[in-house]
C-alpha positions as CSV (number, residue, x, y, z in Angstrom):
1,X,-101.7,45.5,-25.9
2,X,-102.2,42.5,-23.1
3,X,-99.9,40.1,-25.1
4,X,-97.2,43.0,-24.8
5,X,-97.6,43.3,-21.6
6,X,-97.8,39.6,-20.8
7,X,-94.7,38.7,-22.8
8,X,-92.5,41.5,-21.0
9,X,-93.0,40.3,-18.3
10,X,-92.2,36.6,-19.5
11,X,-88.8,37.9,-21.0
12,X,-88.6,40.3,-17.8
13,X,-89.2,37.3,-15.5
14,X,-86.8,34.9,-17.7
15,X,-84.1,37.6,-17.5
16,X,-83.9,37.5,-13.5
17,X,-83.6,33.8,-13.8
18,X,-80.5,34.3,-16.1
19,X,-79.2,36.8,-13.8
20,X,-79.8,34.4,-10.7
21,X,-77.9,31.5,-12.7
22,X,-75.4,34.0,-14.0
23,X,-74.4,35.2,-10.2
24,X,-74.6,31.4,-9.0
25,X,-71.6,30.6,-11.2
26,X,-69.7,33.8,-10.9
27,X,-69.9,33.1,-7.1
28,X,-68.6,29.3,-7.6
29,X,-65.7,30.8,-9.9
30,X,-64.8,33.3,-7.6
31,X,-64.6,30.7,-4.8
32,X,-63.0,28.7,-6.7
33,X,-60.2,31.3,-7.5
34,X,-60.1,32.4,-4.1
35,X,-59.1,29.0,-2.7
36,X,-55.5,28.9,-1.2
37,X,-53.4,26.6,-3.8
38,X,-51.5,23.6,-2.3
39,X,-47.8,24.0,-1.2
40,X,-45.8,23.0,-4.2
41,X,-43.4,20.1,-2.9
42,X,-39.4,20.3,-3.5
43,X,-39.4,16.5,-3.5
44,X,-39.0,14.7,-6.3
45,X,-39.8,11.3,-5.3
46,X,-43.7,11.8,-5.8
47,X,-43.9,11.6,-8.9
48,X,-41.8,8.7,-11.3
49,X,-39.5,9.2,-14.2
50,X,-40.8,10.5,-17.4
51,X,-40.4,7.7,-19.8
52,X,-40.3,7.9,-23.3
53,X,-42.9,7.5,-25.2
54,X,-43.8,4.3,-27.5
55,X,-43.5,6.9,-30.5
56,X,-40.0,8.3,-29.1
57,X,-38.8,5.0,-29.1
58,X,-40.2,3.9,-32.3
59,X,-38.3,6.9,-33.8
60,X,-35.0,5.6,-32.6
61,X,-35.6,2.0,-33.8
62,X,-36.3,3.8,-36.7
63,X,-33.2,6.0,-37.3
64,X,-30.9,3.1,-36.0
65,X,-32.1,1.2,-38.8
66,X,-32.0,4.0,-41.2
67,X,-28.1,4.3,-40.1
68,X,-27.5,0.5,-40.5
69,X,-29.0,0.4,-44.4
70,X,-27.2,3.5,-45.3
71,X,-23.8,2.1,-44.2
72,X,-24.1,-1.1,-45.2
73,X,-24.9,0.3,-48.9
74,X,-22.1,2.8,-48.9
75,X,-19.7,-0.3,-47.5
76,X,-21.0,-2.7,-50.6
77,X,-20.6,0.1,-53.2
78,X,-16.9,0.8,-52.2
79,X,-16.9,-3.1,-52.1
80,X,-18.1,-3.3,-55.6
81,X,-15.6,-0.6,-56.7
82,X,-12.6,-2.2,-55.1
83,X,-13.8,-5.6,-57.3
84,X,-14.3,-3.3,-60.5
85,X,-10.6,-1.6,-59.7
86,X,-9.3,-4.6,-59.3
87,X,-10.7,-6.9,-62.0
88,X,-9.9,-3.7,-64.6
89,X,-6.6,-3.2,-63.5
90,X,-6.3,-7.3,-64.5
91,X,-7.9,-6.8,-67.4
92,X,-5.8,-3.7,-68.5
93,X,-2.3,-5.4,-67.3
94,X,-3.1,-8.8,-69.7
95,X,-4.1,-6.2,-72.6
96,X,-1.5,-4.7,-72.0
97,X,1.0,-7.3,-72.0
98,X,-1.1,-8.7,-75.0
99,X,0.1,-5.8,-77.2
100,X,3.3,-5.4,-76.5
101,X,3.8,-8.8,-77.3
102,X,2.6,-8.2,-80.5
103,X,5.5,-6.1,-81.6
């Protein structure tokens, strides 16, 4: 029955330290919330320009260069179909010409 006694009153004796700690803190967030905020400032010359980021600008590189390869294929495959027009409308004129001289 002692060692009850003894350990509520350890665990009653621990719990009032809790509660002390647990009041110290409340009072240091309640200061802290009751603190008047600093005026916010109109100006904006405090602060510098946002600048972009080494990731925004990577992007951009990126998608620039994207852009270039996709127009530069679509200007060699109309390139390479003007050639192909051309070269079979050659072809088609001398086989053309081939056969009716054949008659």
């Amino acid at each position: 029955m002692s060692t009850d006694l003894t350990q509520a009153v350890a665990d009653a004796r621990q719990a009032e330290d809790q509660a002390a700690t647990i009041a110290q803190i409340l009072a240091v967030v309640q200061a802290a919330q009751a603190a008047p905020a600093p005026a916010a400032c109109s100006c904006s010359t405090h602060a510098p320009a946002p600048r972009r980021s080494a990731g925004t600008t990577a992007a951009w590189i990126a998608g620039g260069a994207a852009c270039a390869c996709v127009l530069t294929g679509l200007f060699l495959a109309v390139a390479l179909v003007a050639v192909a027009v051309t070269v079979g409308g050659c072809i088609g004129y001398l086989l053309i010409r081939e056969i009716r001289k054949g008659k």
